[in-house]
MIDO-725939 format. One line per field, with one value per residue: residue in one letter; y, x, z of N, C-alpha, C, O in turn. Coordinates in nm, 3 decimals. Layout:
resn A|...
n_v Y|...
n_u X|...
n_w Z|...
ca_v Y|...
ca_u X|...
ca_w Z|...
c_v Y|...
c_u X|...
c_w Z|...
o_v Y|...
o_u X|...
o_w Z|...
***
This chain:
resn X|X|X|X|X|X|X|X|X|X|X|X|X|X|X|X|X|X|X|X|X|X|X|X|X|X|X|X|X|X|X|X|X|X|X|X|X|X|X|X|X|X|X|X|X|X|X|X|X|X|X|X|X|X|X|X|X|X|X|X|X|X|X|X|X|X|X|X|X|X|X|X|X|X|X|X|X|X|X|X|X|X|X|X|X|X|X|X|X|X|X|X|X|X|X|X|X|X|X|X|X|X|X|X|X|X|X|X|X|X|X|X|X|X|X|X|X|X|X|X|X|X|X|X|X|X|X|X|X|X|X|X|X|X|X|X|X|X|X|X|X|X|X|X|X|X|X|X|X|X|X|X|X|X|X|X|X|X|X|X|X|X|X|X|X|X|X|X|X|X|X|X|X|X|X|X|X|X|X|X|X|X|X|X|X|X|X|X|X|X|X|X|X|X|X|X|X|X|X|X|X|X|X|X|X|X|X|X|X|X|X|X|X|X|X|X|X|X|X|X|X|X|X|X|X|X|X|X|X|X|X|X|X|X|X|X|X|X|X|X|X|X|X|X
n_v 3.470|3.419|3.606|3.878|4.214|4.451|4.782|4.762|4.510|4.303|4.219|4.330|4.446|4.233|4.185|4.443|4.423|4.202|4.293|4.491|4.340|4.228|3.998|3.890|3.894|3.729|3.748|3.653|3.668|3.603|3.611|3.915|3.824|3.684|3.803|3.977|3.818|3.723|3.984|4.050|4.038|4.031|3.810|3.568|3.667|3.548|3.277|3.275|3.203|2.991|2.761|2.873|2.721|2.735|2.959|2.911|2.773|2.888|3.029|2.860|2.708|2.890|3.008|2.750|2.712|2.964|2.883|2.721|2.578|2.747|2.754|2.759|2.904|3.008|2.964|3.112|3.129|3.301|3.300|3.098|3.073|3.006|2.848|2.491|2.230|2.005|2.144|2.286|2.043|2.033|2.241|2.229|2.107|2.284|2.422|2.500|2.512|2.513|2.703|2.889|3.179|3.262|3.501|3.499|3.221|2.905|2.685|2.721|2.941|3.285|3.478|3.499|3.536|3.489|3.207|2.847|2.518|2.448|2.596|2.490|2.150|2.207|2.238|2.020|2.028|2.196|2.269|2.484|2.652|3.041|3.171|3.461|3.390|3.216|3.015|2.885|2.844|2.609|2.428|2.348|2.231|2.013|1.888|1.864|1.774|1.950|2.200|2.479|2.851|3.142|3.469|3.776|4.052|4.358|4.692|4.921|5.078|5.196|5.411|5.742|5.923|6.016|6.347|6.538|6.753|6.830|6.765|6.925|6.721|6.523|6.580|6.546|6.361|6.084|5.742|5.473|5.205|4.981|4.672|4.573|4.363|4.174|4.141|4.351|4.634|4.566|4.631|4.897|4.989|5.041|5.194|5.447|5.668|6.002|6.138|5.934|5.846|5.637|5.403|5.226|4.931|4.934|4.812|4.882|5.075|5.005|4.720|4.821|4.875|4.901|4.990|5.242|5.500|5.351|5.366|5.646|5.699|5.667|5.749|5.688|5.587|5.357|5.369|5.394|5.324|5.640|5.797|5.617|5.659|5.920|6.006|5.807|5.953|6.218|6.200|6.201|5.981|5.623|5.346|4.992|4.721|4.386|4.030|3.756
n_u 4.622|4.823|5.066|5.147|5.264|5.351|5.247|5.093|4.964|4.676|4.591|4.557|4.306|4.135|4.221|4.144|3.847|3.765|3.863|3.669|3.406|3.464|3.632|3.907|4.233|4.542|4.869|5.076|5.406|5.481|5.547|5.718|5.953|6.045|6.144|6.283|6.514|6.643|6.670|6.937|7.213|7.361|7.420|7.256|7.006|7.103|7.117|6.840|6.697|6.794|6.734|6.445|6.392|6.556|6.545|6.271|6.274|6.374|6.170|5.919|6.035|5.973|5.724|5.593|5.681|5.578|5.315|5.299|5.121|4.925|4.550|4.343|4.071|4.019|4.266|4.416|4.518|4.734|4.770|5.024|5.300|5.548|5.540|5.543|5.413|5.436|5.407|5.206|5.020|5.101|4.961|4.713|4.645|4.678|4.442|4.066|3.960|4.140|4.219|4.242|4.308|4.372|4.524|4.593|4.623|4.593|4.660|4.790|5.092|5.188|5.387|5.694|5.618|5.370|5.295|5.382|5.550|5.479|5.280|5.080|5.120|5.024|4.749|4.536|4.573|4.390|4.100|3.906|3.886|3.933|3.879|3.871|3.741|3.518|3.565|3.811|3.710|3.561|3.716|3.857|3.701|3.625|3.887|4.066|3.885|3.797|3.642|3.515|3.495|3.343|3.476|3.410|3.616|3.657|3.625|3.833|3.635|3.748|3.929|3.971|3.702|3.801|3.955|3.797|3.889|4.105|4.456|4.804|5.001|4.928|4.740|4.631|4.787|4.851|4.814|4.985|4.920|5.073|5.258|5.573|5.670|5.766|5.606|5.427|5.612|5.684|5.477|5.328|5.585|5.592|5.414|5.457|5.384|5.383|5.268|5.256|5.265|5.405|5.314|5.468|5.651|6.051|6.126|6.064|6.270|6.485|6.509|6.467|6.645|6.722|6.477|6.470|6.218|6.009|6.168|6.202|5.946|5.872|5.764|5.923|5.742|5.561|5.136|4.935|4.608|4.448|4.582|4.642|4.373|4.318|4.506|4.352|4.142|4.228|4.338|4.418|4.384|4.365|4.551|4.460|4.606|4.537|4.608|4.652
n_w -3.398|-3.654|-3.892|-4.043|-3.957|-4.069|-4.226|-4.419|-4.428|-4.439|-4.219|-3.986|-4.012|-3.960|-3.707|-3.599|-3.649|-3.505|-3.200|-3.195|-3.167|-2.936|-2.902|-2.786|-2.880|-2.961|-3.107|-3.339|-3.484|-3.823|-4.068|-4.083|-3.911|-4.101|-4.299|-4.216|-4.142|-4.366|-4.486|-4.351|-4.445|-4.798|-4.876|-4.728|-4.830|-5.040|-4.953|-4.912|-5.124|-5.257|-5.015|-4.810|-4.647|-4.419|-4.279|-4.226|-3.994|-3.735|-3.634|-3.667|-3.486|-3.234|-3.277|-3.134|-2.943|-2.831|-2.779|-2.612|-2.359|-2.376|-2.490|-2.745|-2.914|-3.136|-3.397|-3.629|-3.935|-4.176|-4.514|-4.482|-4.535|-4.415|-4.221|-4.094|-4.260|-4.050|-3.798|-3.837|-3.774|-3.464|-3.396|-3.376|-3.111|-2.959|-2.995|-3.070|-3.318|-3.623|-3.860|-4.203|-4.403|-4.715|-4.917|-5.181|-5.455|-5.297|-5.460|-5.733|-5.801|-5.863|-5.847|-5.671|-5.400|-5.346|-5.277|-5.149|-5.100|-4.828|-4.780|-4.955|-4.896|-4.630|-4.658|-4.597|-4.326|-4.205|-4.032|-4.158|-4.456|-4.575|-4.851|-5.081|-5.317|-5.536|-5.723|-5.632|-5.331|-5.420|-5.521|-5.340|-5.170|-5.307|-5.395|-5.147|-4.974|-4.722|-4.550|-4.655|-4.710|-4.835|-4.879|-4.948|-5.099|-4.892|-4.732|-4.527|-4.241|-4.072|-4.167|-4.277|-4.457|-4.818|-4.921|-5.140|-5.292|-5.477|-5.512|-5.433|-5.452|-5.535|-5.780|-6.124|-6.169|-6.302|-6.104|-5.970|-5.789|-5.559|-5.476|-5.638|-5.899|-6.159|-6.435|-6.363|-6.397|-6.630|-6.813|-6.719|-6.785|-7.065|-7.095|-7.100|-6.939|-6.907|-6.695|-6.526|-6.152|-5.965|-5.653|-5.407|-5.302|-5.240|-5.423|-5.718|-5.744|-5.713|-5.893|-6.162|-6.366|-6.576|-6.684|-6.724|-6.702|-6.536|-6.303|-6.293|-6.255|-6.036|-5.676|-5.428|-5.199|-5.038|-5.024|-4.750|-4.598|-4.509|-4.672|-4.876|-4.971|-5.039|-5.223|-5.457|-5.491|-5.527|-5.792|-6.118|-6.215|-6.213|-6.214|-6.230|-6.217|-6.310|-6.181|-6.349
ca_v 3.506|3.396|3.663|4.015|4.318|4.562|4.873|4.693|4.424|4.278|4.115|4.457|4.496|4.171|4.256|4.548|4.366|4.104|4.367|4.574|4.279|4.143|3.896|3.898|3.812|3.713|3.796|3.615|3.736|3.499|3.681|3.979|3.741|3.619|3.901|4.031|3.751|3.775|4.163|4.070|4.025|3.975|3.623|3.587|3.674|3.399|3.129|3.229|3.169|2.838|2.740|2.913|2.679|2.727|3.066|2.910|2.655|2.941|3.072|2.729|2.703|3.002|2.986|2.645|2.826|3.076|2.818|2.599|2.611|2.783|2.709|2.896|2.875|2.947|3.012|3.185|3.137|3.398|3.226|3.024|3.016|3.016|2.712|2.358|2.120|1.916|2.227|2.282|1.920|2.026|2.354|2.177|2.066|2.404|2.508|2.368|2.548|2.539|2.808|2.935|3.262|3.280|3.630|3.471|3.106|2.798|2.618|2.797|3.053|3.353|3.510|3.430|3.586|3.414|3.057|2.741|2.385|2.479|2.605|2.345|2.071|2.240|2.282|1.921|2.017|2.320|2.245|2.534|2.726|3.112|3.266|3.582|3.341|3.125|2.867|2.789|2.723|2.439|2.310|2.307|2.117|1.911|1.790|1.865|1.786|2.010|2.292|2.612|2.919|3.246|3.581|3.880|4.193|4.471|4.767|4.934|5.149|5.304|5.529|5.850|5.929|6.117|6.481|6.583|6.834|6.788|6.848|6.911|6.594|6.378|6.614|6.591|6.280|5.916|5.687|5.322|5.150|4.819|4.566|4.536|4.224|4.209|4.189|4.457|4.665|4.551|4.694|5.002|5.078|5.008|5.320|5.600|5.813|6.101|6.180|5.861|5.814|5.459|5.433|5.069|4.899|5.012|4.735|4.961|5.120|4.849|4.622|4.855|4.974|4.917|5.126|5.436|5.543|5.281|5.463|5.817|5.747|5.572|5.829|5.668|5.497|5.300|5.434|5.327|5.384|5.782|5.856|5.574|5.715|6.072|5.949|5.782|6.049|6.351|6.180|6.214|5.856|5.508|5.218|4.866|4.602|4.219|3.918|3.615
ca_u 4.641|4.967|5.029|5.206|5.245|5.382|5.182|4.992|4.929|4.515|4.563|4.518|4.181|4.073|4.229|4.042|3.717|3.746|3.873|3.547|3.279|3.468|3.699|4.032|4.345|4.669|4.911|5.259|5.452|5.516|5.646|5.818|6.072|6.133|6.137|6.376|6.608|6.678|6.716|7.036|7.299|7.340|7.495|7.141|6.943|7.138|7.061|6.713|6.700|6.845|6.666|6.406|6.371|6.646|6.503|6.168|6.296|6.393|6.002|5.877|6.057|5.955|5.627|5.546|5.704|5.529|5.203|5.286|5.103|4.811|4.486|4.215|3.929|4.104|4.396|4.384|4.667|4.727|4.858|5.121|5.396|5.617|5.474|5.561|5.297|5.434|5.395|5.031|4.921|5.131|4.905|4.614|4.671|4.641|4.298|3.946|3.925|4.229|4.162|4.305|4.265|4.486|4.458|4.659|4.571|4.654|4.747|4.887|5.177|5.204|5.481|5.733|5.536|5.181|5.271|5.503|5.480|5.437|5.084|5.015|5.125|4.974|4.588|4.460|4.584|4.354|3.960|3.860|3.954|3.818|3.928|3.804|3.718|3.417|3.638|3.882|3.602|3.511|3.828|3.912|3.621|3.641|4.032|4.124|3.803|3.798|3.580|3.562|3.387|3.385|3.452|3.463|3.637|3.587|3.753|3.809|3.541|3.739|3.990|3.861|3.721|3.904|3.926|3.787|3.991|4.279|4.604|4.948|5.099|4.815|4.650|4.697|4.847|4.788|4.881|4.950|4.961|5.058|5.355|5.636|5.645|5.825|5.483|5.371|5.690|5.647|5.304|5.394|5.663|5.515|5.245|5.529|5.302|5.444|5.181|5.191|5.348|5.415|5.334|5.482|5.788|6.119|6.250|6.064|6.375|6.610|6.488|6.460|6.769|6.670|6.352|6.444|6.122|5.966|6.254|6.177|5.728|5.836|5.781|5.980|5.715|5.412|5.110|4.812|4.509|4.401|4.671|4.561|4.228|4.347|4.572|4.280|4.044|4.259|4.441|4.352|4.300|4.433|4.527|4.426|4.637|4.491|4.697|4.598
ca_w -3.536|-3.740|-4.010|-4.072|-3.845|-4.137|-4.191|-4.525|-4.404|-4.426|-4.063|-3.920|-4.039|-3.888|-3.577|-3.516|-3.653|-3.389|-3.112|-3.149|-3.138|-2.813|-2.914|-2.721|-2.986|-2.944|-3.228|-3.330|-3.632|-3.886|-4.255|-4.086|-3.880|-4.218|-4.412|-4.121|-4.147|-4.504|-4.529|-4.280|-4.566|-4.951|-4.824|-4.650|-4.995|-5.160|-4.924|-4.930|-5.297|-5.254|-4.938|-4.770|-4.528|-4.325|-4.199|-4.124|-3.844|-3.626|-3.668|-3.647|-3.328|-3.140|-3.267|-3.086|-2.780|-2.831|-2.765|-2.483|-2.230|-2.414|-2.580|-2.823|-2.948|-3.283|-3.439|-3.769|-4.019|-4.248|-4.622|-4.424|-4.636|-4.283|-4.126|-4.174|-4.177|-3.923|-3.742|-3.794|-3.675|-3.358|-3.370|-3.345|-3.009|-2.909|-3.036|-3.071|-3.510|-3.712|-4.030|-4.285|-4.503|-4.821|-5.009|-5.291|-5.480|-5.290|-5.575|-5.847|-5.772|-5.993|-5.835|-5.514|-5.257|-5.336|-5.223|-5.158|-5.055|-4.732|-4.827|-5.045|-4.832|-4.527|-4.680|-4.547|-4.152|-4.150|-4.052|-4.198|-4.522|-4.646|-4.975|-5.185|-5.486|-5.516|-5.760|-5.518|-5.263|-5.437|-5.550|-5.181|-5.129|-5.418|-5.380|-5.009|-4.901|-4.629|-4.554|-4.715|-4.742|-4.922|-4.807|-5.039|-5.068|-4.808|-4.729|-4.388|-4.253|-4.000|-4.206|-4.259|-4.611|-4.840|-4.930|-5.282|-5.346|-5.568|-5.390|-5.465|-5.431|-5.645|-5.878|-6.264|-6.226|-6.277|-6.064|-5.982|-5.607|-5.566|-5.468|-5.748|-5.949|-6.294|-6.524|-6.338|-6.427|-6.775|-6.832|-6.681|-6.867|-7.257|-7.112|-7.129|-6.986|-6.846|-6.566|-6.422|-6.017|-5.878|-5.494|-5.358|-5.213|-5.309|-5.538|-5.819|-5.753|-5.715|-5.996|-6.307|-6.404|-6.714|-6.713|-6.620|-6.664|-6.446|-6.204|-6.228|-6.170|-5.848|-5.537|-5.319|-5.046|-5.025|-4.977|-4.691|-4.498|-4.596|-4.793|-5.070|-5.045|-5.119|-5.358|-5.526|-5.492|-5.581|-5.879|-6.250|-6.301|-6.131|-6.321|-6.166|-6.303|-6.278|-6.238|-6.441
c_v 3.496|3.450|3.772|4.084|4.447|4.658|4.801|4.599|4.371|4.276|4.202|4.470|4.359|4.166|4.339|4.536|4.325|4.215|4.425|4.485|4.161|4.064|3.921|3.814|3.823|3.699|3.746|3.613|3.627|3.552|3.773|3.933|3.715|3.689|3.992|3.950|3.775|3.882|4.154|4.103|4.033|3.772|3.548|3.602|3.539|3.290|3.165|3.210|3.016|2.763|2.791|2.875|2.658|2.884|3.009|2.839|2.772|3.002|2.981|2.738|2.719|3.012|2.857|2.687|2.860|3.048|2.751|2.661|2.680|2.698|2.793|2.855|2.850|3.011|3.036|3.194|3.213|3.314|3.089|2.982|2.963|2.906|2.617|2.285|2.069|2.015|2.238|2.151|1.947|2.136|2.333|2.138|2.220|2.521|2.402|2.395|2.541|2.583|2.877|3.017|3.281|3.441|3.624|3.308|2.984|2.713|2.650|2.928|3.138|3.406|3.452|3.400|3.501|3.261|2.984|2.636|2.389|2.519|2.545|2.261|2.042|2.233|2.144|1.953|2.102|2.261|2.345|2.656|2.879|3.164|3.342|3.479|3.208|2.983|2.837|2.749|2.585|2.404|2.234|2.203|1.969|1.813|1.762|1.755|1.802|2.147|2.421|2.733|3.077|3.363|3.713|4.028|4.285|4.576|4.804|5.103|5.305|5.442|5.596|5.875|6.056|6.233|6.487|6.677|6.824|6.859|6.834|6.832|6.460|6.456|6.638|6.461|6.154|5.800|5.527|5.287|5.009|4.794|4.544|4.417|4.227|4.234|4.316|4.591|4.673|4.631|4.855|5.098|5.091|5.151|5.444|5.703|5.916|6.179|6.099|5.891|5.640|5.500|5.295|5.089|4.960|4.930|4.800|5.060|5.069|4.747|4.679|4.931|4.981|4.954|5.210|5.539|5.483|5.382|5.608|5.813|5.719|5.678|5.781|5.601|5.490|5.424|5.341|5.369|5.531|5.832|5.771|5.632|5.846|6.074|5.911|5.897|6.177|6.352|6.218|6.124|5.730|5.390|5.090|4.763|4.435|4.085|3.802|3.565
c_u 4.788|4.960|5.148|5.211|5.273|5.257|5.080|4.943|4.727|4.483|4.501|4.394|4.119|4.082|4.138|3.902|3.667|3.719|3.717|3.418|3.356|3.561|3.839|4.121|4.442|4.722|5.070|5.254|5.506|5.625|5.713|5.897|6.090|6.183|6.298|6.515|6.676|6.777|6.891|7.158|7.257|7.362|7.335|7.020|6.958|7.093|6.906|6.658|6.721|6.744|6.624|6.372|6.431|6.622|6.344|6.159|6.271|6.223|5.911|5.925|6.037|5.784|5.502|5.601|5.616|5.364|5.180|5.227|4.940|4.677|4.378|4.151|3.954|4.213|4.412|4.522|4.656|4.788|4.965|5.240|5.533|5.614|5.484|5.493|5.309|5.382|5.239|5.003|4.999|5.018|4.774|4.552|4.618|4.522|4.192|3.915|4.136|4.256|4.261|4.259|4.417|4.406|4.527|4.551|4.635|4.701|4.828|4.938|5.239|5.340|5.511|5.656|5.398|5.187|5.411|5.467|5.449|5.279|5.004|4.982|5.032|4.786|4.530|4.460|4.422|4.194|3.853|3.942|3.856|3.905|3.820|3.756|3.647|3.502|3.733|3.841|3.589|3.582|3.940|3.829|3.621|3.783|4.078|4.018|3.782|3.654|3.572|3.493|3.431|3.376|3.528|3.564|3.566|3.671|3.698|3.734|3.607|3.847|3.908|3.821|3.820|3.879|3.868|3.804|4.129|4.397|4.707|5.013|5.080|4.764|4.687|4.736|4.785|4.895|4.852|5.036|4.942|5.223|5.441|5.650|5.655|5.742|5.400|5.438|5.688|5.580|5.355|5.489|5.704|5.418|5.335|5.462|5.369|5.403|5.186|5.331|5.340|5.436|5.361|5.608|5.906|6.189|6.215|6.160|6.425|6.619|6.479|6.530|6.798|6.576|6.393|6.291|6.040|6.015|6.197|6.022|5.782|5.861|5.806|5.897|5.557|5.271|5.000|4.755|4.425|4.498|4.593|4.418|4.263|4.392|4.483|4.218|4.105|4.341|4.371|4.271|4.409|4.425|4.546|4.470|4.587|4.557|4.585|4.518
c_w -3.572|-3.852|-4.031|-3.999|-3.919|-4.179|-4.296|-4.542|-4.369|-4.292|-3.931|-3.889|-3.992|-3.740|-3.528|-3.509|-3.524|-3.244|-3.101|-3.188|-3.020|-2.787|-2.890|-2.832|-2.931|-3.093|-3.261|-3.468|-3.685|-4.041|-4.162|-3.995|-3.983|-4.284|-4.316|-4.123|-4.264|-4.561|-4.443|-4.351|-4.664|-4.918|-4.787|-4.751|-5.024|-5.124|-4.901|-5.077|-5.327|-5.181|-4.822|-4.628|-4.410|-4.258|-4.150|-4.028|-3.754|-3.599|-3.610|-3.471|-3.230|-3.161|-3.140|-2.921|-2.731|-2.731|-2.661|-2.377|-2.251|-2.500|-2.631|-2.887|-3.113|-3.299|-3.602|-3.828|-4.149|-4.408|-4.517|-4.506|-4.562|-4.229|-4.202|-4.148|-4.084|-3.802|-3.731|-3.723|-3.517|-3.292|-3.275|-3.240|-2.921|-2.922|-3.093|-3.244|-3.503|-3.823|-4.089|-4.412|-4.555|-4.904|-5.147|-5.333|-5.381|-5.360|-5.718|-5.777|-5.859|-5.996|-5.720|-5.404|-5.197|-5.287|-5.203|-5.129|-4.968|-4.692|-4.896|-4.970|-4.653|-4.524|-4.614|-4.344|-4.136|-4.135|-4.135|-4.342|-4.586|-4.798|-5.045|-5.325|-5.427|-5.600|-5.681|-5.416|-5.326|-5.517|-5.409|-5.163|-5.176|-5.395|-5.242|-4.915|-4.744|-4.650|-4.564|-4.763|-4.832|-4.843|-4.929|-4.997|-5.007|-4.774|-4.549|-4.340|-4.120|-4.053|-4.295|-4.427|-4.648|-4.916|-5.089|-5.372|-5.406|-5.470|-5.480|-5.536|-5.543|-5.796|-5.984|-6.278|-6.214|-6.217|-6.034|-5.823|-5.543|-5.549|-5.612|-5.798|-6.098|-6.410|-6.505|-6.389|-6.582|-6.840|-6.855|-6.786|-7.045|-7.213|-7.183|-7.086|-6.841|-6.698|-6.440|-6.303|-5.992|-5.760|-5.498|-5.333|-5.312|-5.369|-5.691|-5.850|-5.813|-5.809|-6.120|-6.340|-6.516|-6.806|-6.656|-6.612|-6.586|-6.305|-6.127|-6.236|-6.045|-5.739|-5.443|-5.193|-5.100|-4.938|-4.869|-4.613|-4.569|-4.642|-4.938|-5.069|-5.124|-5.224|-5.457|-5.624|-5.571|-5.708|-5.986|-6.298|-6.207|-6.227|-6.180|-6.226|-6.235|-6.279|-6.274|-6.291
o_v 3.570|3.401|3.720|4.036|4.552|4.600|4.781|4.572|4.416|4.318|4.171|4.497|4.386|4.148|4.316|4.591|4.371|4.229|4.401|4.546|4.043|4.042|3.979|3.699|3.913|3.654|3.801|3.582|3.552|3.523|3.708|4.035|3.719|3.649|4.050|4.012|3.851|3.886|4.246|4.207|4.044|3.662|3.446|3.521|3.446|3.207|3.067|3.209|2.946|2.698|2.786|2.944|2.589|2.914|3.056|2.828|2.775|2.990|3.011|2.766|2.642|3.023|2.876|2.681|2.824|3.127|2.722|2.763|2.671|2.595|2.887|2.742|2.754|3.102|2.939|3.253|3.182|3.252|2.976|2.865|2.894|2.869|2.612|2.247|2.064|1.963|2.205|2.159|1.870|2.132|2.381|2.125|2.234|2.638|2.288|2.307|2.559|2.511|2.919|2.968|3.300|3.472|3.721|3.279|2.973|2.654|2.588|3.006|3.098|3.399|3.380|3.299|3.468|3.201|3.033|2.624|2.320|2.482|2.546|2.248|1.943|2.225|2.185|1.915|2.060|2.200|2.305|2.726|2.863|3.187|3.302|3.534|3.132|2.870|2.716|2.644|2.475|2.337|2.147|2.090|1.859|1.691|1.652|1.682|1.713|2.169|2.486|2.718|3.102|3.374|3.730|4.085|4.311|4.557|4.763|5.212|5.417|5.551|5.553|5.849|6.141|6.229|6.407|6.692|6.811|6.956|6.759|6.848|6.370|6.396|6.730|6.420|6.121|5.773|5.465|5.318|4.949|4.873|4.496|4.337|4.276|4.325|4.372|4.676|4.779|4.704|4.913|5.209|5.130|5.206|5.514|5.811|5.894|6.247|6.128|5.934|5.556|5.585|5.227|5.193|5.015|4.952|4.788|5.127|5.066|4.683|4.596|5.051|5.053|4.958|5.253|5.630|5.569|5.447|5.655|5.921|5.758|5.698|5.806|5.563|5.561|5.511|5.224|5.453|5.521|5.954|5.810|5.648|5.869|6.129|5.965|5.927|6.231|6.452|6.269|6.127|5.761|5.349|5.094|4.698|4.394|4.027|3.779|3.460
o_u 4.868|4.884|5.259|5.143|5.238|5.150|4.969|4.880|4.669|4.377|4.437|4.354|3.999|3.988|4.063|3.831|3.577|3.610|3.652|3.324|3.323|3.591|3.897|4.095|4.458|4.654|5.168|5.165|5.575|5.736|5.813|5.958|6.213|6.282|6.391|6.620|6.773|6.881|6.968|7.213|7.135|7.316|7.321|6.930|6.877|7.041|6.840|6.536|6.664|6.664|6.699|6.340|6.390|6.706|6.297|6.053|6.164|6.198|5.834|5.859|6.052|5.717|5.390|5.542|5.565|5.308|5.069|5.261|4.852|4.700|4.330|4.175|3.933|4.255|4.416|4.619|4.566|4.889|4.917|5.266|5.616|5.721|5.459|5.481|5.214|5.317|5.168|4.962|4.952|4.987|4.739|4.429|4.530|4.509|4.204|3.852|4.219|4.319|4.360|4.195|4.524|4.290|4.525|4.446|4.755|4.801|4.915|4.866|5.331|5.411|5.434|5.631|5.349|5.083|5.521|5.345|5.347|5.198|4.881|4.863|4.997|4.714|4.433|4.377|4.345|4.156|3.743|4.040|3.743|4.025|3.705|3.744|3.678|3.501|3.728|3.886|3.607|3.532|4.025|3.873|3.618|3.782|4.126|4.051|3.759|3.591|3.627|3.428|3.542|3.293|3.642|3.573|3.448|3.792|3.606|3.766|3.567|3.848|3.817|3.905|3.880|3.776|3.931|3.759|4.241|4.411|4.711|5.070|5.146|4.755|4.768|4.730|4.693|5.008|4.748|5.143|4.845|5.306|5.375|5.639|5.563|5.774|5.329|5.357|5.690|5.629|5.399|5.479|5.799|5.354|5.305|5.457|5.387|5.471|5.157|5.443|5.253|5.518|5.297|5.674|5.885|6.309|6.298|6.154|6.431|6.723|6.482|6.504|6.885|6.572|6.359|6.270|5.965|5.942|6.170|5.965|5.720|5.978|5.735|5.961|5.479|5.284|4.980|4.805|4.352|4.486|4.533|4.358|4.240|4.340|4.507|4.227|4.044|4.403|4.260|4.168|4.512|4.331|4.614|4.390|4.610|4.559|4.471|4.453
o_w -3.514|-3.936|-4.034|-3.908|-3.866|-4.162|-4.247|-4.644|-4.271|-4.245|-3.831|-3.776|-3.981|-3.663|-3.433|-3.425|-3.455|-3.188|-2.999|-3.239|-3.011|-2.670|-2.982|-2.867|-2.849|-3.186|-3.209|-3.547|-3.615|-4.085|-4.129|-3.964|-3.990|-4.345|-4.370|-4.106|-4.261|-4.628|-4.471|-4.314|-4.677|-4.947|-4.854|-4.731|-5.033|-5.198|-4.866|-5.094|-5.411|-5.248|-4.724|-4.532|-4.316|-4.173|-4.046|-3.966|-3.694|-3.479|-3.518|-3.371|-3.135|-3.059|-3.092|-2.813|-2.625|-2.655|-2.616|-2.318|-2.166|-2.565|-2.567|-2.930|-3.187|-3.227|-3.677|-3.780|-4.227|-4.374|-4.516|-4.535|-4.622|-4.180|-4.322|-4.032|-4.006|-3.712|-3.635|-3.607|-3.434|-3.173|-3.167|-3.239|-2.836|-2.887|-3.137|-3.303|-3.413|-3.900|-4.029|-4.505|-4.497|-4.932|-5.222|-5.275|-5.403|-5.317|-5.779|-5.715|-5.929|-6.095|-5.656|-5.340|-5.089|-5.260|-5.227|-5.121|-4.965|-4.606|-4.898|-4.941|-4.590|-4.425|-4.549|-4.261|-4.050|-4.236|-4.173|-4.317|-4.633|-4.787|-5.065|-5.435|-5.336|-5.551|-5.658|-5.370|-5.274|-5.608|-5.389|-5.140|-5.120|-5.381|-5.214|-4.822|-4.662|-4.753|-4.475|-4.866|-4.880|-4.753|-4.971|-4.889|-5.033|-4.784|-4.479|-4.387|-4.090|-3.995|-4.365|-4.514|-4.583|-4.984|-5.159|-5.486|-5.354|-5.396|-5.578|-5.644|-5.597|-5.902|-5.998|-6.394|-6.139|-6.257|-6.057|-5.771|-5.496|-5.595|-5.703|-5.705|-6.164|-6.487|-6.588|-6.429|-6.644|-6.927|-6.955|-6.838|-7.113|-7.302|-7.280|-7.145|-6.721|-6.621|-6.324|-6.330|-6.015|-5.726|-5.579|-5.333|-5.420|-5.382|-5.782|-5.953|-5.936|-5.816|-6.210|-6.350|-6.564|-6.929|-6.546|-6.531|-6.540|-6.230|-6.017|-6.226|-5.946|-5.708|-5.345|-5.094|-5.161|-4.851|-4.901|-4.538|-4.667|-4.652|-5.038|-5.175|-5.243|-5.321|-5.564|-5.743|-5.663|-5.746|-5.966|-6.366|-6.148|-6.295|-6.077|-6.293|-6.121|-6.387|-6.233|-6.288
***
């Protein structure tokens, strides 16, 4: 599996799928080396703004390392925004499937995070593709022509449910739990509403210094596992924003 290792990460929850019907994984980090490189400087920002691709050689590199010598049955690529095609057809070599689950669009990119050419360019290596959305099944099929199936939303069965008692921390208020992203910010801060909390990363800090009320909902840290349930459960009300 080529993917994430951070605490919010989906990859988790297929991990532990696999783990408990048998299936022995091996696990190499792909976004947080990148995400790690980056965070090193401001200097380090800038050239990933410019070009991103000079942090994913060293990735690229170590990845194919990472492989020699091995082989698997499959090798599961998480989005791949990390990986350079040339890279996958080397992958290939090293496993009898080559798949790919995107939890964003492969072809249209709404914001940074959701794609690059790298995932574009990369969609013909892969033998197998799944995504949450029945129209990009069959525009995979249709343009790539590759193979592609659907797999819906699920949540994870093994964190514990959550309390239904209002607490402290949640109750009274309304809240919103999700990844920052400037339309999202937007939204948000046209509600004015005085109840609400923001749980997510901390550029809802760092990026609205021109909402101060965006500012003062944001409680300081993401939430996951049985906290967002509680959070759910013990709040007033949860807003669900939709990207296009």
């Amino acid at each position: 599996m080529l993917g994430a290792i951070n605490p919010g990460a989906i990859e988790h929850l297929f991990i532990n799928g696999f783990i408990k019907h048998g299936v022995e994984v091996d696990h190499f980090d792909i976004y947080d080396r990148y995400i790690a490189s980056i965070r090193r400087s401001i200097g380090h920002k800038v050239i990933n703004k410019i070009s991103p691709s000079i942090f994913y050689q060293s990735i690229n590199r170590d990845l194919l390392q990472f492989v020699t010598g091995k082989t698997y049955d499959v090798i599961l690529v998480f989005k791949g925004m990390e990986i350079f095609p040339e890279t996958l057809g080397k992958l290939k070599n090293h496993t009898i499937l080559l798949a790919n689950f995107n939890g964003d669009h492969p072809f249209i990119y709404f914001f940074p995070g959701s794609g690059n050419k790298n995932v574009l360019n990369g969609l013909p290596f892969f033998d197998a593709h799944f995504s949450y959305s029945k129209s990009i099944v069959k525009r995979l099929v249709a343009e790539i022509k590759t193979n592609a199936f659907w797999i819906p939303f699920g949540y994870d069965s093994n964190v514990s449910a959550p309390s239904s008692i209002p607490g402290v921390t949640y109750g009274g208020n309304v809240v919103f739990i999700g990844a920052y992203d400037h339309e999202r910010a937007a939204y948000i801060d046209k509600m004015k509403n005085p109840l609400l909390h923001i749980y997510g990363d901390e550029k809802w800090k760092s990026r609205n210094f021109r909402r101060p009320f965006v500012q003062q909902a944001y409680q300081g840290r993401s939430l996951y596992g049985s906290d967002y349930k509680d959070a759910i459960s013990n709040s007033m009300g949860v807003i669900n924003l939709l990207r296009e």
